[in-house]
C-alpha positions as CSV (number, residue, x, y, z in Angstrom):
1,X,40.0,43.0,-5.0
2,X,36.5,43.0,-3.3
3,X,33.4,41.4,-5.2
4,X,30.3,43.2,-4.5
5,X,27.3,40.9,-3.6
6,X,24.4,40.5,-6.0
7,X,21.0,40.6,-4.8
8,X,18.9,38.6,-6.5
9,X,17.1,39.6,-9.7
10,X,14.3,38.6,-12.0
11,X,14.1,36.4,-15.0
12,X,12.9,37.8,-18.1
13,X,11.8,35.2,-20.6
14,X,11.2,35.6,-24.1
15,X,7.7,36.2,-23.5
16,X,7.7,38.6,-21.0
17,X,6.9,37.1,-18.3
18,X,8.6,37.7,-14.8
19,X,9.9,35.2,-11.9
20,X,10.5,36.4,-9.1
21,X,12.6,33.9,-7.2
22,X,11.5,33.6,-3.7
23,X,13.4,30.1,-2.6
24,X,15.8,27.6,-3.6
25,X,12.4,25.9,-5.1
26,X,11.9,28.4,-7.8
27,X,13.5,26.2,-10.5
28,X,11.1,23.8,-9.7
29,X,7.7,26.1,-11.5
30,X,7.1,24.3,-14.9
31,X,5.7,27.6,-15.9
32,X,9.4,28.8,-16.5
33,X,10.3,28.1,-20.1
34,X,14.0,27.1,-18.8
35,X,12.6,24.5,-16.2
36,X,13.9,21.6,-17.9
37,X,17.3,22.5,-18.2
38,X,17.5,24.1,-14.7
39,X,16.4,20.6,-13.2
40,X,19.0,18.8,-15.0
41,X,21.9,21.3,-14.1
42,X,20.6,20.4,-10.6
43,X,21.1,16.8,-11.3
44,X,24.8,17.1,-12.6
45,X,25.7,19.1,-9.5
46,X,24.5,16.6,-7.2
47,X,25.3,13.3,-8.8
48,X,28.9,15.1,-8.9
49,X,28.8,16.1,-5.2
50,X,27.8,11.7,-4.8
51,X,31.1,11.3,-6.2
52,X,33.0,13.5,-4.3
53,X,33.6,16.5,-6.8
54,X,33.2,19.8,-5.4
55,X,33.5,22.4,-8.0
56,X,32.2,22.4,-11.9
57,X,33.1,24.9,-14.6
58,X,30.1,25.3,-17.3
59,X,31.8,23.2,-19.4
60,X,32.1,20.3,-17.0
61,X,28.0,20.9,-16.6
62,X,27.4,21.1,-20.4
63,X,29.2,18.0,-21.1
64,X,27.3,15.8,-18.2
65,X,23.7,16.8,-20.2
66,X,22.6,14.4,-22.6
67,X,21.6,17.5,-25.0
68,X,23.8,20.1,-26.2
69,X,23.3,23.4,-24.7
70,X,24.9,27.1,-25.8
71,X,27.4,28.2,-24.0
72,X,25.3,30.9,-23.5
73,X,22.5,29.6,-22.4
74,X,24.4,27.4,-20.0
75,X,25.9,30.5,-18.4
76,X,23.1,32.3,-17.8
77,X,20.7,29.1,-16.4
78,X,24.4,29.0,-13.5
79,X,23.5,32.9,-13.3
80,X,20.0,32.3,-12.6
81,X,20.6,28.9,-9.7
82,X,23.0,31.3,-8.4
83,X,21.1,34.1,-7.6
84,X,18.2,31.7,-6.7
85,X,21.0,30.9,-4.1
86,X,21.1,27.0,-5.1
87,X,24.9,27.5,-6.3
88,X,27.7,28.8,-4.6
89,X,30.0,31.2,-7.7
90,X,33.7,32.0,-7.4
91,X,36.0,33.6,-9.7
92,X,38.2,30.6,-11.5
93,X,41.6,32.0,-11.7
94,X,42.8,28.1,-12.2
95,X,43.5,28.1,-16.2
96,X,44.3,31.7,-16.2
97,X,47.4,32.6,-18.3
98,X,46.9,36.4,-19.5
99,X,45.8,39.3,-18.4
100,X,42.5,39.2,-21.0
101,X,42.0,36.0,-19.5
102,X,41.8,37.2,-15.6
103,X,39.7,39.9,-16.9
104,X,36.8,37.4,-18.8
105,X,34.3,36.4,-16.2
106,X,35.1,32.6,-15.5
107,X,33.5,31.0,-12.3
108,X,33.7,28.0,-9.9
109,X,30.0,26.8,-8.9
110,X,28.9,24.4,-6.0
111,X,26.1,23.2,-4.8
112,X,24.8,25.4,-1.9
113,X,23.2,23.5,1.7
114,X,19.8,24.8,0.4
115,X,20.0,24.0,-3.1
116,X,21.3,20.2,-2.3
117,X,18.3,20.1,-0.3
118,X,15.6,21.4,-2.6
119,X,17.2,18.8,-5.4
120,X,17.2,15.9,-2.9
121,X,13.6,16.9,-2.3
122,X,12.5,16.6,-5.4
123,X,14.2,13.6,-6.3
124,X,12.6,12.0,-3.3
125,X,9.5,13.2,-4.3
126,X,9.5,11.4,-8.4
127,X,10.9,8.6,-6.6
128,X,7.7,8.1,-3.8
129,X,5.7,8.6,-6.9
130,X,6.9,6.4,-9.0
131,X,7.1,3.6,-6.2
132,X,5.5,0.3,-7.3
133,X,6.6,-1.6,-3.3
134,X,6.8,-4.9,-2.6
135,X,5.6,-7.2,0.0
136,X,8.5,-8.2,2.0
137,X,8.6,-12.0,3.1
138,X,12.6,-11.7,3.6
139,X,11.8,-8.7,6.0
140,X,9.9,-10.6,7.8
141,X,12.6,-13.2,8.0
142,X,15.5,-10.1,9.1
143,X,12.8,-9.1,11.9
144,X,12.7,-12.4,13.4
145,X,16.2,-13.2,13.5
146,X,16.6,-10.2,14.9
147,X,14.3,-10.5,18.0
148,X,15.4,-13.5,18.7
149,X,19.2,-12.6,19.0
150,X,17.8,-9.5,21.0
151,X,16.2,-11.9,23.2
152,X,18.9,-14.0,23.7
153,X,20.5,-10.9,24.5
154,X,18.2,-10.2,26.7
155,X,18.5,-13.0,29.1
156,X,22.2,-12.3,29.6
157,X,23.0,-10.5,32.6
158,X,25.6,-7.9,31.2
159,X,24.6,-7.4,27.9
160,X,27.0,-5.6,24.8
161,X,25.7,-2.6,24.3
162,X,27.0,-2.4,21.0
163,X,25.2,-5.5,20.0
164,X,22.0,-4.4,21.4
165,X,22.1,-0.7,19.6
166,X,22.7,-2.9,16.5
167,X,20.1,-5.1,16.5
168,X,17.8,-2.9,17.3
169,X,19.1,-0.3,14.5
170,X,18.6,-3.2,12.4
171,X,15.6,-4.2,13.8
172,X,13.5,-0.9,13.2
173,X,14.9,-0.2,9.7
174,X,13.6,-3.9,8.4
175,X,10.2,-2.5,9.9
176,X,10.4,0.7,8.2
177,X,11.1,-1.1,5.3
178,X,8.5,-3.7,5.4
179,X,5.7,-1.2,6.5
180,X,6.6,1.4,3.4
181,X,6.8,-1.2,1.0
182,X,3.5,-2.8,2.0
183,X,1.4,0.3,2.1
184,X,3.1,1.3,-1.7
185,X,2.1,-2.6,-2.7
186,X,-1.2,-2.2,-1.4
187,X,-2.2,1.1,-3.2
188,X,-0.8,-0.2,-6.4
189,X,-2.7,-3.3,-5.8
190,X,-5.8,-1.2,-5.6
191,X,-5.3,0.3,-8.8
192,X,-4.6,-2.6,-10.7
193,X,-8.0,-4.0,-9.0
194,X,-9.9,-0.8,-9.8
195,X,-8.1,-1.0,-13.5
196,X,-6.9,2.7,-12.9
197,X,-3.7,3.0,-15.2
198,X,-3.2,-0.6,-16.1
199,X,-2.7,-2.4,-19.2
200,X,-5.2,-4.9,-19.4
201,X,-2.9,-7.2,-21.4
202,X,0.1,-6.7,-19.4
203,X,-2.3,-7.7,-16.3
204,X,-3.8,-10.6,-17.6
205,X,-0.5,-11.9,-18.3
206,X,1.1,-11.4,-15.0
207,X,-2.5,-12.3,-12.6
208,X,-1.4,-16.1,-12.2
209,X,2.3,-14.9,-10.7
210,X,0.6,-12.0,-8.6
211,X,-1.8,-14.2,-7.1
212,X,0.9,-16.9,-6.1
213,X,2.8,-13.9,-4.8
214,X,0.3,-13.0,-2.8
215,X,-0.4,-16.4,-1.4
216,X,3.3,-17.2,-0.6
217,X,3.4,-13.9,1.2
218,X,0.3,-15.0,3.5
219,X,1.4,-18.4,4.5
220,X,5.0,-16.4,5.0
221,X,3.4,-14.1,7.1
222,X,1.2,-16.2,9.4
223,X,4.0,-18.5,10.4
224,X,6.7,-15.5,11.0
225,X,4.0,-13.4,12.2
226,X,2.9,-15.8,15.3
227,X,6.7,-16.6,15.8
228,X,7.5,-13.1,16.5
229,X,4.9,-12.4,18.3
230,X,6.0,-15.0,20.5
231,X,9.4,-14.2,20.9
232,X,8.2,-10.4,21.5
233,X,6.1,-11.5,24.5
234,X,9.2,-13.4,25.6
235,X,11.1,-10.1,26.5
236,X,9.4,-8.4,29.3
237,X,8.6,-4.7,29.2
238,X,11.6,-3.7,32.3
239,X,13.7,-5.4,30.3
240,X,13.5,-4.1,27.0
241,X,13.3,-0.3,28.8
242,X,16.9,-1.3,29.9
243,X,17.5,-2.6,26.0
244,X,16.1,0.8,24.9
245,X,18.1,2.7,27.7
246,X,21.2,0.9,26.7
247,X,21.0,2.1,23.3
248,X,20.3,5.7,24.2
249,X,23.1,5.5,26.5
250,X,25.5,4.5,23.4
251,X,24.5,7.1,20.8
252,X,24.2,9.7,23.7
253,X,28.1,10.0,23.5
254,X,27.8,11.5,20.4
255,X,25.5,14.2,21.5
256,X,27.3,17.8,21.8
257,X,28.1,19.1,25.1
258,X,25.2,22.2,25.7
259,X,22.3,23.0,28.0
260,X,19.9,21.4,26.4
261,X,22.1,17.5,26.4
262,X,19.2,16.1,29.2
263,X,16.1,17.4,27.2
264,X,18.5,15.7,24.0
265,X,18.9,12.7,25.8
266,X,15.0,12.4,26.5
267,X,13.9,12.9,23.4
268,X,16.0,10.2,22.4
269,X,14.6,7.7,24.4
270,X,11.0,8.5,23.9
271,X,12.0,8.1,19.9
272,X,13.3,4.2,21.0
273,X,10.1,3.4,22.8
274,X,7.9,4.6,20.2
275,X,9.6,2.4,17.6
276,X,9.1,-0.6,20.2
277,X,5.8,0.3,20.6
278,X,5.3,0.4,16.7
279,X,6.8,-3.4,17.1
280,X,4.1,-4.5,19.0
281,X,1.7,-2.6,17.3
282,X,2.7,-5.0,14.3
283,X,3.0,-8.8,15.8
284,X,2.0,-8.2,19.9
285,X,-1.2,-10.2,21.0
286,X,-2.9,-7.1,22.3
287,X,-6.8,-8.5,23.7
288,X,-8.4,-5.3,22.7
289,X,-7.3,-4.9,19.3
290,X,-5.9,-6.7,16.6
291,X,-2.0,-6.3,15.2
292,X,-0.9,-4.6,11.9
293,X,0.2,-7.9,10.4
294,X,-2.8,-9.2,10.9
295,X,-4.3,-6.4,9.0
296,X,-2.5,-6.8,6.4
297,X,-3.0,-10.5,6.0
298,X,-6.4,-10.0,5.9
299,X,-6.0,-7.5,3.1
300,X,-3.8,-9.8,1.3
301,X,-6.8,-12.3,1.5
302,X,-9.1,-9.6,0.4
303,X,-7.1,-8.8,-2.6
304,X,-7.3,-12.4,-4.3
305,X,-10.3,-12.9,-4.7
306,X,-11.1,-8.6,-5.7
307,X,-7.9,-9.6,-8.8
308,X,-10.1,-12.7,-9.9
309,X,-12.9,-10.6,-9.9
310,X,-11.2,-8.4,-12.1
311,X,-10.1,-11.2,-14.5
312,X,-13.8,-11.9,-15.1
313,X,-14.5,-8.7,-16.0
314,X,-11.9,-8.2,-18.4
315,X,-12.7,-11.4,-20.0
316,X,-16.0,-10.3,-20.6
317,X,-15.2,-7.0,-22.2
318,X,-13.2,-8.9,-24.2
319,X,-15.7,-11.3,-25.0
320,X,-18.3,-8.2,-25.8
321,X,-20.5,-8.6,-22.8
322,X,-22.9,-6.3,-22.2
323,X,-20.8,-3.8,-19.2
324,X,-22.2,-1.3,-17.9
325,X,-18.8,1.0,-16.9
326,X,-18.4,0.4,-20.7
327,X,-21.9,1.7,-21.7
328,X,-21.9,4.9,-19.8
329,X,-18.7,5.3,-21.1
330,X,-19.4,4.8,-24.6
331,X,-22.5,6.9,-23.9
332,X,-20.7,10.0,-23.0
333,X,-18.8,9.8,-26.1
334,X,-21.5,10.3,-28.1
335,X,-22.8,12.6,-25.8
336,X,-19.9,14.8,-26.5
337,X,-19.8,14.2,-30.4
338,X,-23.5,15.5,-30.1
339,X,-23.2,18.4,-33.0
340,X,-25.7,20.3,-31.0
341,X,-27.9,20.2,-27.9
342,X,-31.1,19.5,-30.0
343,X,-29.4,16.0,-30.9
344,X,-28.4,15.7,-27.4
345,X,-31.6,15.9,-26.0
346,X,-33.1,13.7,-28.6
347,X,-30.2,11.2,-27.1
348,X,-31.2,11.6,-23.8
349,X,-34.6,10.9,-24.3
350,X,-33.9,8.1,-26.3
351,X,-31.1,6.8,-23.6
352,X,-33.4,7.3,-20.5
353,X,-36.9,7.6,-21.8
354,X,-37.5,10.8,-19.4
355,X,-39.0,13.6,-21.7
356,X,-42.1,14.8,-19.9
357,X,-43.4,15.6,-16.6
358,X,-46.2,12.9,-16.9
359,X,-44.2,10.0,-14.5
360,X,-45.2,12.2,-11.5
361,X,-48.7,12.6,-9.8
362,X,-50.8,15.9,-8.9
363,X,-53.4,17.7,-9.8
364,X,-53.4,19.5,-13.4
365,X,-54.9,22.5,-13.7
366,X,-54.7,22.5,-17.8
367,X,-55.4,19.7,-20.3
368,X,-52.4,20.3,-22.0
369,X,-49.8,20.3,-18.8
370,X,-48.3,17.0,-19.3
371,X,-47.7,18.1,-23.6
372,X,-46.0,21.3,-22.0
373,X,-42.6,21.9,-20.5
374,X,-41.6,22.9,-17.3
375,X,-40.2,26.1,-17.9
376,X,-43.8,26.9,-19.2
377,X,-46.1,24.3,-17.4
378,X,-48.5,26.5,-15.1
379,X,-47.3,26.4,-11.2
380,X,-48.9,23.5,-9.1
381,X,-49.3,24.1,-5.5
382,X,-47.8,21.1,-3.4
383,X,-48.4,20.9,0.8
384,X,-45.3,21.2,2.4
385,X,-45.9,18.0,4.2
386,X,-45.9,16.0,0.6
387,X,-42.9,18.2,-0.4
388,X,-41.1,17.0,2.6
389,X,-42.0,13.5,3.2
390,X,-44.1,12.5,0.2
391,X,-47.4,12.1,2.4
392,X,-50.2,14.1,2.4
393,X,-50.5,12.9,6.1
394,X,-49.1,10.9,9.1
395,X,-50.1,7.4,8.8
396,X,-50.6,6.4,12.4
397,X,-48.3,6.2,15.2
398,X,-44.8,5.5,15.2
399,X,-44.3,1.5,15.7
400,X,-42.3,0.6,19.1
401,X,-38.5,0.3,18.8
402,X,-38.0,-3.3,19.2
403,X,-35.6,-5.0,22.0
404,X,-33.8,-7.4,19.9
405,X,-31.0,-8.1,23.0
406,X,-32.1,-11.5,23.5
407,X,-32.2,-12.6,19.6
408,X,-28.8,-10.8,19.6
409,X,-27.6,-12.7,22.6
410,X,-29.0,-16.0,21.2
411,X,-27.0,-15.3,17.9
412,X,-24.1,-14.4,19.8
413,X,-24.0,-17.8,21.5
414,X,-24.6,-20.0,18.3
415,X,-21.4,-18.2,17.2
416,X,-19.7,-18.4,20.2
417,X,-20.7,-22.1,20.3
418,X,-19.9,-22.8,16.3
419,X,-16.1,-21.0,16.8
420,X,-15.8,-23.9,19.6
421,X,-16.4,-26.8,17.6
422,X,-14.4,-25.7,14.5
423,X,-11.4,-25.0,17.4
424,X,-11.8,-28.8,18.9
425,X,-11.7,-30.0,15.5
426,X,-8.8,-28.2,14.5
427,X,-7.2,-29.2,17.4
428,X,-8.5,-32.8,17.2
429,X,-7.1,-33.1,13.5
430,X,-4.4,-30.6,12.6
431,X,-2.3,-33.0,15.2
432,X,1.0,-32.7,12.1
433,X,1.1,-36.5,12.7
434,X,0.7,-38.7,9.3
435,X,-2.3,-40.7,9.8
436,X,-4.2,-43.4,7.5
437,X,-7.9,-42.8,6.9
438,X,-9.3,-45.6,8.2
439,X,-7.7,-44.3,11.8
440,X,-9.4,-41.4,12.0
441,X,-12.5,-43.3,13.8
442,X,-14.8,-41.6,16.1
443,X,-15.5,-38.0,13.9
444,X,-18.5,-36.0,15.6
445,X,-20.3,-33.8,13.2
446,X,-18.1,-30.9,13.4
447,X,-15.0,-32.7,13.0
448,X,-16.3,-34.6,9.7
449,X,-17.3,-31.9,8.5
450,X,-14.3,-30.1,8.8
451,X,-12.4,-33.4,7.5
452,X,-14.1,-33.4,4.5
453,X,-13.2,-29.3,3.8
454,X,-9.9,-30.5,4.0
455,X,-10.1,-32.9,1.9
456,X,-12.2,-31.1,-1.2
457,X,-9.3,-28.2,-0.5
458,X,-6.3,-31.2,-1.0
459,X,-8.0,-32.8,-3.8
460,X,-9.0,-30.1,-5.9
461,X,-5.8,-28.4,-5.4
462,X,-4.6,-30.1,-9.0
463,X,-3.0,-32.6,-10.3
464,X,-0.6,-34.8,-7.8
465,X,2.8,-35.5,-7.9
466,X,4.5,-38.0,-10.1
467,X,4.7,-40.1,-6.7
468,X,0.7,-39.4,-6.2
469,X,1.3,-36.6,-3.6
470,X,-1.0,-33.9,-3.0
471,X,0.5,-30.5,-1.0
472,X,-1.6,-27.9,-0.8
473,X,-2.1,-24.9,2.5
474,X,-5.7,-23.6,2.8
475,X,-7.3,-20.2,1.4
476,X,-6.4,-18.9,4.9
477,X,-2.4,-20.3,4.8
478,X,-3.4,-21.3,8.3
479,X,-3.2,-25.2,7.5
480,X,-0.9,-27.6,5.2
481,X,-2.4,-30.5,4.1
482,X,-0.5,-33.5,2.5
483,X,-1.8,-36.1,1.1
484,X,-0.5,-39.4,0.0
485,X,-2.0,-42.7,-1.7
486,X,-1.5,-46.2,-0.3
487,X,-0.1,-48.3,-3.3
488,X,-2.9,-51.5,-3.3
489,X,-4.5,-49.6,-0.4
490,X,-8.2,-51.4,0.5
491,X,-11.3,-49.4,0.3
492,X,-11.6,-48.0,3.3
493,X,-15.0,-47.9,5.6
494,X,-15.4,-44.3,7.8
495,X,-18.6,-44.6,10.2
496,X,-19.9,-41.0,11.1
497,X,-23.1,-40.0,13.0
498,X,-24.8,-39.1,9.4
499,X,-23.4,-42.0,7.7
500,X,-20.9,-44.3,6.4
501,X,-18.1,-42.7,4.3
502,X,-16.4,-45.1,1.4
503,X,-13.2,-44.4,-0.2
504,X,-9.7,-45.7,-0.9
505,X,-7.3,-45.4,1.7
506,X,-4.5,-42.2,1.7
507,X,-1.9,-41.0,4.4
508,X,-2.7,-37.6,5.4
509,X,-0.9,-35.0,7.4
510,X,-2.4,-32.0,9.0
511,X,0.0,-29.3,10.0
512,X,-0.6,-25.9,12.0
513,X,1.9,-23.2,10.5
514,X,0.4,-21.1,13.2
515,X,1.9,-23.1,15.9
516,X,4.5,-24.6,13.8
């Protein structure tokens, strides 16, 4: 027995109103009364395809919905997908035991290519949305590892190339990963710094943890950071085109036999060396611009101080502090409660203080002008020139654009010069080596006056240890500093070019993470 094939029809809803369905994505218009339940049929079928079931009966869809829907109304919403061509519909002769039973309409439905598509979409889709992300410091971690095993690799003469196609697999997903995540973190972040659909209690709660978050991710990053930039400079650019090549080579065998396998095969290995050069547009050491993980540190930076700002000014709403978001705000309510536009203007005059024409200059023509209103103020001719530029007339010539190449120059220098001594002094003090204050003799300016950042930074970090230690990294999470009393210690004497420093004596340790 043949079974004619439907075309597809339209759906007449209670109101009259017609769908015409024109793609698997026509359950998707909220303006369909049925939407809801159409979107959760979807769901059924596809968490039911996850695990491994092919075919549902209506029943079998009815009882997976949290709500009880009509047998009814459950066949025609499988009707409807059907025709919409997101189900595949067979006869079920299964359960069939009479002859009234083979002539009731009972059907098998599957999910369809298209319709498994449109419902992954969609799920993607509320799930991107609804993405809060994370800053990764463990894919960080995954990354390096991984370089330095494809390094290793690297150096070998007759490398596995199943190892290789691993790591690198492994290599580019853990970017993926970390770049999604900290483009999603960020955005959020930006919200919850421009309070946009955050709960001011829930985020004065939670600031302290973010803020440590966020400087535990920096420190994370510059260490990892420089370390895989490293190793990635390590691995020279032949090489890792045979890496890549190996890899193609290894997934190419996979590739169906055709005429267009070389142009296949090409394709494939310009995909490989765009993902390694997205690696070294993360952590490479380019001259002529800066990396993406720098970026992002910087950003990170950027956002501490933006959240404390934030914190301020939700204290002082809370305190009742004059705010002027909160003004206009509370302005425009009353604005809109206005019972009619007399009282609004009386509010805007009394809001503003702009009710006449009097603030401006010209020439009146009637006594009562400025007591008028524009609509009925006589016309006032105005020259085109004081229209334009608010001058009846050019004020002399044009000043001489000034050559400022030399100041710049000069400025340019004093940089260059300053970025030199903070450099020697880093490098003069950041040595990682514990070392007693009263050794650190023979401080120029610079260096002392680094010293004693370092120091306000270590001893305003909080209170010590219970053995009197002090660890603390800098705003930056460039530096560690420790710092550590000397039981009985004498007071200790520090000549400088500006002075003579007095204080008691402490053991303190500079350390690099950017070259640890």
């Amino acid at each position: 027995m043949s079974r004619r094939a439907r075309k597809p029809g339209r759906l007449r809803t209670p109101e009259g109103v017609a769908f015409v369905p024109t793609s698997p994505f026509a359950y998707l218009d909220a303006r369909n009364p049925l939407h809801a339940l159409y979107v959760q049929v979807m769901s059924v079928f596809l968490a039911a395809k996850r695990g491994f079931v092919v075919h549902l009966r209506p029943e079998d869809v009815a009882a997976a919905l949290n709500d009880p829907v009509a047998p009814e109304a459950m066949a025609a919403a499988l009707e409807q997908l059907y025709k919409w061509g997101n189900l595949h519909q067979q006869a079920d002769t299964g359960r069939v035991t009479a002859v009234e039973d083979f002539n009731r309409a009972r059907h098998l439905y599957q999910l369809t290519p298209e319709g498994e598509a449109a419902q992954r979409a969609a799920e993607f889709y509320d799930e991107q949305l609804g993405r809060r992300g994370s800053l990764q410091s463990v894919a960080l971690e995954d990354v390096r590892v991984r370089l330095r095993n494809l390094r290793d690799l690297a150096a070998t003469a007759d490398p596995d190339p199943a190892l290789v196609h691993g790591l690198l697999r492994d290599l580019f997903e853990r970017l993926d990963s970390l770049a999604e995540n900290a483009v999603a973190f960020m955005n959020g972040l930006q919200r919850t710094i421009d309070l946009h659909d955050v709960d001011e209690e829930s985020f004065l709660a939670f600031k302290d943890r973010l803020i440590d978050y966020l400087k535990r991710f920096i420190a994370d990053l510059v260490s990892k950071s420089h370390d895989i930039g490293r190793t990635l400079a390590d691995i020279s650019e032949a090489r890792a085109d045979e890496m890549l090549r190996l890899a193609v080579d290894r997934e190419a065998v996979d590739l169906a036999p055709g005429p267009d396998r070389d142009a296949e095969i090409a394709a494939l290995h310009d995909m490989w060396r765009v993902r390694w050069s997205g690696l070294h547009s993360w952590f490479g050491r380019g001259a002529d611009r800066g990396n993406q993980a720098a970026l992002l540190r910087q950003r990170a930076r950027k956002a501490i101080p933006e959240l404390l700002a934030t914190v301020g000014l939700l204290q002082e709403r809370r305190a009742g502090r004059s705010d002027r978001t909160a003004d206009f705000v509370r302005l425009a309510q009353w604005f809109a409660q206005a019972p009619d536009d007399e009282s609004a203007h009386r509010l805007w005059r009394a809001a503003f203080g702009l009710s006449t024409a009097r603030h401006l200059t010209g020439t009146a023509t009637d006594e009562a002008a400025p007591r008028l209103s524009w609509r009925d103020a006589p016309v006032v001719e105005i020259a085109p020139r004081l229209r334009a530029t608010g001058h009846y007339k050019k004020r002399g010539r044009l000043a001489k654009v000034t050559d400022r190449s030399a100041e710049r120059a000069h400025l340019a220098a004093l940089v260059a010069a300053e970025a030199e001594q903070t450099r020697r002094a880093r490098q003069r003090l950041a040595t990682g080596v514990p070392t007693k204050l009263s050794d650190l003799g023979g401080l120029d300016r610079t260096e002392f006056r680094f010293f004693l950042e370092l120091l306000r930074t270590a001893l305003s970090a909080g209170p010590p240890r219970s053995d009197g230690r002090i660890r603390t990294d800098t705003g930056d999470g460039t530096l560690r500093i420790i710092l550590e009393p000397v039981p009985d210690g004498p007071l200790v004497e520090l000549p400088t070019e500006d002075g003579v420093m007095y204080g008691p004596e402490y053991v303190i340790t500079i350390t690099d993470l950017a070259d640890t």
